[in-house]
N, C-alpha and C positions, 0 to 999 in steps of 0.2 A: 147345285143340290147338296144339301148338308147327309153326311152319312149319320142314320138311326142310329142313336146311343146304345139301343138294347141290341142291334145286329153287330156292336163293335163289344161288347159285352161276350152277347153267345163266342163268336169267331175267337175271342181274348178265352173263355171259357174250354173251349175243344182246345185252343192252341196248349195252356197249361196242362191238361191231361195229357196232350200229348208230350209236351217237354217231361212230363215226372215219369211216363211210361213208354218212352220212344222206343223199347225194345219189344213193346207188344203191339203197338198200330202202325199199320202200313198205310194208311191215305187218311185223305180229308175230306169228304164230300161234300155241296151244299147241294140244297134241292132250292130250284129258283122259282119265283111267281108264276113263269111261264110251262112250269112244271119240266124244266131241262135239268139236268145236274151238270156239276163241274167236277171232278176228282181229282186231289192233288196227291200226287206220289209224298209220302214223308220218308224221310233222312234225317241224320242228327241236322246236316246242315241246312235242310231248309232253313229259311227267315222271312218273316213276313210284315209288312207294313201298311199302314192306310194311305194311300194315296190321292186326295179330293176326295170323289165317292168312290174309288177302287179299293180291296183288299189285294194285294197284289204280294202274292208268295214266290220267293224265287232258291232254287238251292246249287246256283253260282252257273249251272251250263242252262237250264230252263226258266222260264219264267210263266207265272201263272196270276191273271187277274179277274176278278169275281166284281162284279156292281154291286153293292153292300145294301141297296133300297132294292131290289131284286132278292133275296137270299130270305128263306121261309122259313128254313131248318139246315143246323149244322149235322154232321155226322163222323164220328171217327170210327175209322173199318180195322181191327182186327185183326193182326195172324193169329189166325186159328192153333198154326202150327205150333207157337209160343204159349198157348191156352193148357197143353198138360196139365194136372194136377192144378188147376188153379182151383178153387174153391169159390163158387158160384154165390152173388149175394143175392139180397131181398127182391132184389130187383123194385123196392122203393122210389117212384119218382119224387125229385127234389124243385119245388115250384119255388122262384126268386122273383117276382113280377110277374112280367109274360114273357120267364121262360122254364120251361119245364126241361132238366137233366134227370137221365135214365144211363143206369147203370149194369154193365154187364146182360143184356139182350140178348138174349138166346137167338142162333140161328134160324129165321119165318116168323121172326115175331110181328104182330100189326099194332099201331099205335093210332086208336080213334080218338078225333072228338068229337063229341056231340052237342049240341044245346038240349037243355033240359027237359024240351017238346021233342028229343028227339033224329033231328035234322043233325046229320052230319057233315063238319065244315071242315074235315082234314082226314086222311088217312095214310101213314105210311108204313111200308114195310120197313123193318128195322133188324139191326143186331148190332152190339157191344155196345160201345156207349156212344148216346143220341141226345146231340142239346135240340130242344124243338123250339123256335121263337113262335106265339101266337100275339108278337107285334100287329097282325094284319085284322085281327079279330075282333070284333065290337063289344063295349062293353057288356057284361051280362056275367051269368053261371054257365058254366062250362063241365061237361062229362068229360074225366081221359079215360080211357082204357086200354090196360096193355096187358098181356098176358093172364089173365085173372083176377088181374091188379085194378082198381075203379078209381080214383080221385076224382072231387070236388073242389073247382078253383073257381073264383068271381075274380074278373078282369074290371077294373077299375079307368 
């Protein structure tokens, strides 16, 4: 099985934020199709690699593997504690194809989507920043909504 370009994207996506900010996020999360997640502790030393279809993260005593055609949405979690005086942005979601990045998530935030009739095809709770892959999702108009925030995307 070939690993989705766009899930090696997102995963490449979270991993960079976290190299540029390894002193503010502690884990990695994915949420899977099956609706389980995975959490990876992060360290400077984590390093992570693609393996066939595995994403396989290891930081030298643990090791950690993720099925990358399984994997719906990335997530990077946050110390809070490191958040002092930080200065909160737009919270502007960033669409790149089908994948929507969200930045700085307040604590209880939900991230819907909807089709235009309505019908909601995704829902997660979120906080800091949240790459969301809607690789699964059929072509069409898409509602997101995240905190007060509304976006209009067409999935191609």
């Amino acid at each position: 099985m070939k690993t989705p370009l766009r899930t090696i994207l997102s995963v490449a996506a979270a991993f960079t934020l976290f190299c540029m900010h390894a002193d503010v996020y502690k884990g990695l999360t994915f949420s899977l199709s099956d609706e389980s997640t995975v959490t990876i502790p992060l360290s400077s030393s984590v390093e992570g690699e693609i393996q066939g279809d595995q994403i396989v993260f290891s930081d030298g005593t643990n090791s950690y593997s993720v099925e990358a055609a399984k994997i719906s949405s990335v997530k990077l979690d946050k110390d809070n504690s490191s958040a002092v005086g930080e200065i909160e942005a737009t919270n502007t979601p960033v669409v790149s194809g089908r994948t929507i990045c969200f930045s700085n998530l307040p604590v209880g935030s939900v991230i819907t989507v909807c089709t235009v009739d309505g019908r909601i095809v995704r829902t997660l709770d979120a906080f800091g920043d949240v790459v969301l892959s809607l690789e699964d999702c059929a072509d069409g108009i898409y509602l997101v909504n995240v905190n007060k925030t509304t976006i209009k995307i067409a999935l191609k």
